[in-house]
N, C-alpha and C positions, 0 to 999 in steps of 0.2 A: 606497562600502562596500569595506574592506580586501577581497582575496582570502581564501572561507573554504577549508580545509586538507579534502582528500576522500582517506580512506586506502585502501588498492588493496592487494588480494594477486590471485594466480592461482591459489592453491592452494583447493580449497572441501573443507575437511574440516571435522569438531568443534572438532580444533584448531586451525585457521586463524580459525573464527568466535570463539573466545572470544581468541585473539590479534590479533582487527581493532579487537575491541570496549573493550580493554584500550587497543590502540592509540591509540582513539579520544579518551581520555581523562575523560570524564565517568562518574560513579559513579551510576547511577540507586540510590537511595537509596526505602525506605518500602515501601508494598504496589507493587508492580512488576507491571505488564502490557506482554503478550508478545503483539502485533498480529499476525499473520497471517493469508492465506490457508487453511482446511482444503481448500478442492478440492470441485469437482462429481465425484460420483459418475461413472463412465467418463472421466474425465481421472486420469493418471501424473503432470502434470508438477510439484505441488506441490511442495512442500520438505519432503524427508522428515524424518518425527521424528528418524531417528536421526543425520542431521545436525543436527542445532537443539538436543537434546538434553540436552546438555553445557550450554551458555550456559545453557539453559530453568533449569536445576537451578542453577548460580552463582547465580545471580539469586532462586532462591525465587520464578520466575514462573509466572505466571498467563496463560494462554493464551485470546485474548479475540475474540470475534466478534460477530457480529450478524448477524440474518436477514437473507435476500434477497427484493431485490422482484420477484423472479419464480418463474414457475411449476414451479420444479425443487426438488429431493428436500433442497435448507436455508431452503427459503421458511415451512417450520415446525417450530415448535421441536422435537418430537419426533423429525421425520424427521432435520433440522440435527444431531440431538445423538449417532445413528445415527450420520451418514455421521464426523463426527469420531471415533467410535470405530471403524468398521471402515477408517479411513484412519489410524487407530494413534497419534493426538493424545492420546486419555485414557490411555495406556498412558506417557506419560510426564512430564506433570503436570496439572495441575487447569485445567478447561474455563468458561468462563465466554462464554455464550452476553448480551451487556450490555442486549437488549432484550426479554429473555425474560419480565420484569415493567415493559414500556413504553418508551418515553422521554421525553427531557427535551430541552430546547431551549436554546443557551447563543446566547451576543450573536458577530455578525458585523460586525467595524469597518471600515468603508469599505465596506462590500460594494455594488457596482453593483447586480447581483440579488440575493443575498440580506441578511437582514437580521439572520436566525437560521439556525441548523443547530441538526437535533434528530438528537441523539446517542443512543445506547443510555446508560439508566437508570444501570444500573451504571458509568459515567465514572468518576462522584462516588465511587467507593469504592476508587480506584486514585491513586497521589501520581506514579507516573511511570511511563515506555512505554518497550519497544523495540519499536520499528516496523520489523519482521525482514520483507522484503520478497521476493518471488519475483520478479524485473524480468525482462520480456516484453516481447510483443506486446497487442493487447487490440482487440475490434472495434469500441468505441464511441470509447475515448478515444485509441488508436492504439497508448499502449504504456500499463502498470502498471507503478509503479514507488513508492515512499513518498509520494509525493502523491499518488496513487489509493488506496494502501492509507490512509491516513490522512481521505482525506474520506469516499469511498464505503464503506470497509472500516468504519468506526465510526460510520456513521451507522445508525439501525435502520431497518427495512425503509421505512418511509412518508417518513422521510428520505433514504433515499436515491432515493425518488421525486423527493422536494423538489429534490434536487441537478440530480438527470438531466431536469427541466420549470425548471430554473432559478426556482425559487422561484413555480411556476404552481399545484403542487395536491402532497399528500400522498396522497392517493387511487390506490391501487395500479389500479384499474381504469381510472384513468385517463390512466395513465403515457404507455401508447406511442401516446396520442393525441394529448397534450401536448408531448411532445417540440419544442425550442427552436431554433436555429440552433445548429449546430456551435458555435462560438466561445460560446454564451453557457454552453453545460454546462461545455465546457472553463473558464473562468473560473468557475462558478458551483464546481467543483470544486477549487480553488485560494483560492477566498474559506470553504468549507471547511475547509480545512487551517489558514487562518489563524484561527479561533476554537476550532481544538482546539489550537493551539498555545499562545492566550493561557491559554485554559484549564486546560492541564496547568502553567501560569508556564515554558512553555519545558524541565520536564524530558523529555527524547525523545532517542533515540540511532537514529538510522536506518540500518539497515545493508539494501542489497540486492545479492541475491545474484543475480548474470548466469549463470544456469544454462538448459539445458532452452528453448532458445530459439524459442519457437512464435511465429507470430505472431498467437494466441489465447489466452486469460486461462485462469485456471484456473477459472473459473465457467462453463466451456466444458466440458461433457462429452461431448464428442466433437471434442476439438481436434486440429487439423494437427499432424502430428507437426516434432518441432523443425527449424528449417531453418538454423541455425547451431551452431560447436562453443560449448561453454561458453566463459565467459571470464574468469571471478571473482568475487571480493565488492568493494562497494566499501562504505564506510562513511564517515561525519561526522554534526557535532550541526548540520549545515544542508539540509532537504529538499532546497532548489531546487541548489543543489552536487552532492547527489548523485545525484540524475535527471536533469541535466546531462552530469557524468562518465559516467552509466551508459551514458547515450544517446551521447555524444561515442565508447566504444569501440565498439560496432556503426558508426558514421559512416566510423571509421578503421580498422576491421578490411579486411581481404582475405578474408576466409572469401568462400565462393561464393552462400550462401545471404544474404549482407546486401541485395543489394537489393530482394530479397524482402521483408524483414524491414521496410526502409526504408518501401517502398509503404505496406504498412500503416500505417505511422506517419506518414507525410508525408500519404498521403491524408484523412486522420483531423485535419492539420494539431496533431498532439499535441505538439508542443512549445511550444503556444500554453499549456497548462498554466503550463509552467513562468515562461514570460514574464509571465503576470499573478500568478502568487506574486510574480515579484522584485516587480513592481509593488507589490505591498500589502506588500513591506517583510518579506518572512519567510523572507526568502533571496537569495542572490547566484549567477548564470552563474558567476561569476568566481573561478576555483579553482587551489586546487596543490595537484597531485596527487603524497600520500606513498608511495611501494610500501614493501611492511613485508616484502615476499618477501626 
């Protein structure tokens, strides 16, 4: 597989985001959703609307989530639809909670453990994605990055059970009993990605933003405060590329806080992610990197 093109700025403002995205070159075109994190109640480190903003509105998008399978304040939909308005997401365009009337199950090709991923309901009502990424730390998968936000992030709640027991139960109570070997969520979340991708026919523009570097998710409401400076956006139309690059500038930073940063990741062995994406063909390591600074 050619080298895919992963674009890089340093700057992270409104207009650096709609100038990566531009950079990026693909036109998401039709009903347009805008994947993101909203953030656990007592976590800051989200991505705030008034950065996001700008793009949100170019685009006529649609700002899209899905419940969580755990026991905190977006595990239901009322409480969920709360926290994104006092964390000022409705205050800048339209909220679409996608498993708020069920979900749906689409097909998983090649998948070792899974065979389906059941997505939030509402997919089907959207022609293309930007998968606007907060890239971190994370405690289960080691870091979050657009192959996290893309499998876990749109799967609905009983799915992303599914993900995190590798295809053993949908049963929220039965989740953290179920739990798999490391490596097989790591892949099970990666053969994820690969049936939202065939699904959307590949329209997806994934840009994340290397901000706020905790080495805790934003589904952490009570996460470590950052332990590295910022470092930029990076964006392309190939996941595995750019969770790649994201990860490759914490590896080659000097900041003080990176091997901190690293532990988590490395313990969690989270670049196994992205290794069984390339595997199932949805993306390539192998990148050159544009600075658009």
């Amino acid at each position: 597989m050619e080298k895919a093109k992963v674009y890089f700025t340093k700057e992270i403002s409104p207009e650096s985001l709609i100038k990566i995205y531009e950079a990026v070159g693909k036109e998401l075109n039709g009903k347009v959703a805008v994947k993101i994190s909203t953030g656990e109640p007592g976590g800051r480190n989200f991505l705030n609307p008034n950065l996001i903003k700008d793009l949100v509105w170019k685009l006529n998008g649609t700002i899209i989530e899905c419940n969580t399978a755990y026991g905190g304040k977006r595990m239901k939909l009322e409480d969920h639809l709360k926290v994104i308005e006092d964390h000022g997401f409705t205050a800048i365009a339209k909220v679409d909670i996608m498993d708020s009337e069920g979900d749906m199950p689409i097909p998983v090709k090649n998948g070792i453990h899974l065979k389906e991923n059941y997505v939030g309901s509402h997919l089907k009502n959207y022609d293309s994605i930007l998968m606007l990424s907060h890239f971190k730390g994370h405690a289960m998968g080691g870091f979050g990055g657009a192959l996290k936000n893309m499998s876990i992030g749109v799967a609905s709640s009983e799915g992303k059970a599914w993900i995190h027991t590798a295809g053993k139960t949908r049963n929220l109570s039965e989740l953290w009993a179920s739990l798999p070997k490391q490596d097989d969520f790591l892949e099970s979340m990666a053969e994820a990605d690969e049936s939202v991708i065939r699904y959307m026919k590949g329209n997806i523009v994934y840009i994340n933003v290397i901000n706020n570097l905790s080495i805790d998710c934003d589904c952490n409401g009570n996460p470590e405060a950052p332990c590295m400076a910022d470092i930029g956006i990076a964006a392309s139309v190939d996941p595995v590329a750019c969770d790649k690059a994201s990860l490759d500038f914490i590896y080659h930073s000097n900041d003080q806080g990176r091997d901190h940063m690293l532990e988590r990741i490395e313990s969690r062995h989270g670049i196994h992610t992205i290794e069984h994406a390339e595997k199932l063909g949805i993306g390539t390591m192998n990148y050159e990197l544009v600075n658009i600074d």
